[in-house]
N, C-alpha and C positions, 0 to 999 in steps of 0.2 A: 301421480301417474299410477293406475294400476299395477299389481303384482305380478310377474312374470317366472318361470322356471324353467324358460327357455330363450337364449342369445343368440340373435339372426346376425351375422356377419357377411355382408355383400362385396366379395372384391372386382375390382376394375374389369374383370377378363368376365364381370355377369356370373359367377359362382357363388352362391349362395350357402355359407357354412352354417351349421346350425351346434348349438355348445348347453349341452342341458347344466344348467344351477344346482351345485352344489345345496341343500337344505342346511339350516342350524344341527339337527339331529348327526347326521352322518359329519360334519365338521367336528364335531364334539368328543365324537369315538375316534376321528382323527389326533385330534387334539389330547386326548388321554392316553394314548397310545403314542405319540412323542412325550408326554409328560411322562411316563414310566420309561422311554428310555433314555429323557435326563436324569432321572431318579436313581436308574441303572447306573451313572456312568457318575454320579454325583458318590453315590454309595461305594464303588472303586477308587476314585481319589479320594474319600475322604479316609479309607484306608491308606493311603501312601501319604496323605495327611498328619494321622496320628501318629506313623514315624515318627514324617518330619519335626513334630513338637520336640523329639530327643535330641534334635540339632538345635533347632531354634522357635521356641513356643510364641511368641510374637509373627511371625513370619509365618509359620501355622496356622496362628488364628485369622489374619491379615487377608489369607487365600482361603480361608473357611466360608469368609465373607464375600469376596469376589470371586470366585470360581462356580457356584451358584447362578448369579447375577451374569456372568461372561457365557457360560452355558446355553441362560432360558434365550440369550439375544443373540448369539454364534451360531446355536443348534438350527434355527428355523433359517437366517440368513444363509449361512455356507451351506446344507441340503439344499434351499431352494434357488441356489444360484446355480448349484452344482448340475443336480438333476432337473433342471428348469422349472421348478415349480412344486417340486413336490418335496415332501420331506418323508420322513420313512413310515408314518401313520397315515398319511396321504395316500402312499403308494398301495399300501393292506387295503385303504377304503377307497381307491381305485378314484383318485382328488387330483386337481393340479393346478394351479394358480396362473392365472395369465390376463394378459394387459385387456382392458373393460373396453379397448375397440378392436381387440383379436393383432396388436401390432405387436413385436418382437418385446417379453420381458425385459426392462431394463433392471441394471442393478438398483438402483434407489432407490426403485420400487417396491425391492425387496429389504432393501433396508426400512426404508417409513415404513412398512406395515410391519414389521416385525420389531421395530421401536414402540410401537402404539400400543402393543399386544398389552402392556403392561396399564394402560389406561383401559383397553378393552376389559381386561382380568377383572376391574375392581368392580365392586369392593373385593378385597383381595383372593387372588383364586377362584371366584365363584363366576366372575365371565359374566356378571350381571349386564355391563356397557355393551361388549360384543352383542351379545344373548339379545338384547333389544334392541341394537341396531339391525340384528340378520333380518329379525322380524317384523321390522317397521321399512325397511330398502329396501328398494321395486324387485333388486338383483341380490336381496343377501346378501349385501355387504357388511361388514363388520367397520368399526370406524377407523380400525388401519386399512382398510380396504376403501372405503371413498376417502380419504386425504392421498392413499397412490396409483388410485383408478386402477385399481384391478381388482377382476374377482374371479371364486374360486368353482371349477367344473366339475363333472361329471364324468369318468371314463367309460363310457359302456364297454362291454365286451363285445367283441366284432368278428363271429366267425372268417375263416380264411376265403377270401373269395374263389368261385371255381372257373381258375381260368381256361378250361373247356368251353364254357359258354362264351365268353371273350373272344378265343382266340383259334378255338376248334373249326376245322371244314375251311378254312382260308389257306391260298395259296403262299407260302412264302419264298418270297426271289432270291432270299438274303442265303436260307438252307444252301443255293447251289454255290456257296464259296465258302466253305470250312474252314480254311486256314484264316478270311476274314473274319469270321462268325467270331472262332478264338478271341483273337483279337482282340474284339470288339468285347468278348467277355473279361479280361483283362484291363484292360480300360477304364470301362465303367465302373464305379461304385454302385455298391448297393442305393445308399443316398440318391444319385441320379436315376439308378434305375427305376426309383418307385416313384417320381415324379413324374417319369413316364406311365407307370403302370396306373399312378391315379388319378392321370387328365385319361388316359381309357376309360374308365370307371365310369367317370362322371362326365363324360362328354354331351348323355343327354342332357345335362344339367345347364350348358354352354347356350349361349344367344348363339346363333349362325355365324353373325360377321367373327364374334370373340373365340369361337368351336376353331374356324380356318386361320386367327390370327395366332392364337395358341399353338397348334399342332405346328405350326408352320415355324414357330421360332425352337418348339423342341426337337425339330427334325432338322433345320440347320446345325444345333447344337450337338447334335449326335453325328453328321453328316463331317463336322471337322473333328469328330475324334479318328472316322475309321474309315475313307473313302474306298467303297463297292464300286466297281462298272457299272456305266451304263445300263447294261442289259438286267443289270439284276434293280436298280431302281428307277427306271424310264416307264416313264406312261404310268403311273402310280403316284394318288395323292399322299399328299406327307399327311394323314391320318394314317393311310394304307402301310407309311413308310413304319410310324411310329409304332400300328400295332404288328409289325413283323418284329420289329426292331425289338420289343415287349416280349415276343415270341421264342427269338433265339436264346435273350437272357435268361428268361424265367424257365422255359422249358429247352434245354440244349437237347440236340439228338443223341443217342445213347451214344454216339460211337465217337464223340464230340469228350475230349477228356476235360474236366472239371478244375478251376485254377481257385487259387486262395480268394482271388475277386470277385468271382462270382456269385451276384446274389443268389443267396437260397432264395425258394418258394414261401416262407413263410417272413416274408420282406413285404409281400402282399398285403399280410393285415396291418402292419408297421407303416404300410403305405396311408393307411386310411384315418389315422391317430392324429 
C-alpha cells in the first residue's frame, strides 16, 4: 500500500477527522530529548547512589543496574499513560500517540510499544529497527507501534477561533433569564462546553440526517442540566438551541458575574485538539 502522511478517521455521526503522521525525523528529536531527560534523572540517582555504596555497596551496585533499565521502560509508559500519549519530548515537538483506528488509548498499548522500544533501539541506541520500520510503514510506524496499533501524530497549531463569526448578529432567547444563564454556567464543565462548541465548528462537515441527529442529542443533554421556559426556547431548532447555548457560555454579558466553572474563551482552541 502506498505511503501516506495523513490519517482519515470517519466516525458514525459522518465527521471526517483528519490526523497528520508524525515523520522519523521529528520522532527522533522527540526521542533525544526524553533520552536526555532520563539521562537527567539517571545522573541525580546515581548521586544518591554513591551514597548509598557507604551503607551497602552491593545494594548500590544492584540498583546501578536496574534503575537505568526501570527508567528507559517507566519514563515513556507512565508519561504516556499519564498525559495520553505524549511524553515530555513529544509535547516540545508538538507529538502524541494514539490508537491506529482513532479509538480510546488503551493501556497495553502503551505498554507493548514501550516494551519493544528496546528491540526497536537495536543494534544498541542507534534506533536502527525503528529507523527502518518508520520508513518502510505506510503510517510510520516503528515495530512497537504495529505489534499495538498505534501510531504517532502531529499537533498543529490552531489559532483560537473567532467566535463572532459563529455566533455574532443571532438572536439569543437564553440572554433574557440571567439567573438561568448563571446557572447554566456553573453547571457545565469546560469539557462539555467545548463539545458543544466543536459540533458548531464543524457542522458543515455533518451529512444532514447525522448534522439534526447530533445537535438534537446535545441539546437534550444540556436541556436536563438547566431547564429555561418556554418562551425562551419554543419555535427554535436545537442547532439554534445549541448555538445560544455556545453563546451564553463562551461569551457571558458583562453584567453576568463569572464562576470558577466557567469555561474560558480559550477552551475553543482545546476544543479543536
Amino acid at each position: 500500500m502506498p505511503r501516506t502522511n495523513t490519517l482519515f478517521i470517519r466516525t458514525p455521526e459522518g465527521v471526517i477527522f483528519s490526523q497528520l503522521l508524525a515523520g522519523p525525523v521529528t520522532r527522533c528529536l522527540a526521542w533525544l530529548i526524553d533520552l536526555f531527560c532520563i539521562f537527567a534523572i539517571v545522573m541525580v540517582l546515581g548521586v544518591l547512589l554513591t551514597l548509598l555504596q557507604w551503607v551497602s555497596f552491593g545494594v548500590a551496585r544492584a540498583l546501578g543496574i536496574l534503575v537505568p533499565f526501570v527508567l528507559m521502560t517507566g519514563y515513556g509508559i507512565a508519561l504516556e499513560w499519564y498525559w495520553r500519549g505524549q511524553t515530555f519530548g513529544k509535547r516540545v515537538m508538538r507529538l502524541r500517540v494514539m490508537d491506529a483506528e482513532g479509538l480510546r488509548l488503551k493501556f497495553s498499548q502503551v505498554v507493548v510499544r514501550n516494551l519493544l522500544r528496546f528491540v526497536d533501539m537495536l543494534p544498541t541506541v542507534f534506533y536502527l529497527v525503528g529507523g527502518v520500520s518508520c520508513l518502510l510503514s505506510r503510517r510510520s510506524q516503528r515495530l512497537g507501534d504495529l505489534v499495538a496499533n498505534t501510531i504517532v501524530v502531529r499537533i498543529p497549531k490552531i489559532s483560537e477561533p473567532n467566535l463572532d463569526q459563529v455566533l455574532a448578529g443571532k438572536f439569543n432567547s437564553l440572554r433574557e433569564h440571567p439567573h438561568l444563564e448563571a446557572r447554566l454556567r456553573q453547571r457545565v464543565s469546560a469539557a462539555e462546553a467545548s463539545v458543544a462548541l466543536q459540533a458548531l465548528l464543524r457542522r458543515d462537515t455533518l451529512d444532514p440526517p447525522a448534522r439534526v441527529e447530533l445537535f438534537g442529542e446535545i441539546a437534550d443533554y444540556f436541556r436536563a442540566k438547566v431547564q429555561f421556559p418556554p418562551e425562551a426556547t419554543g419555535g427554535i431548532t436545537d442547532e439554534q438551541y445549541v448555538r445560544n447555548l455556545v453563546d451564553s457560555l463562551y461569551r457571558p454579558s458583562r453584567s453576568a458575574p463569572r464562576t470558577g466553572m466557567d469555561p474560558a474563551p480559550a477552551e475553543a482552541e482545546a476544543a479543536l485538539r
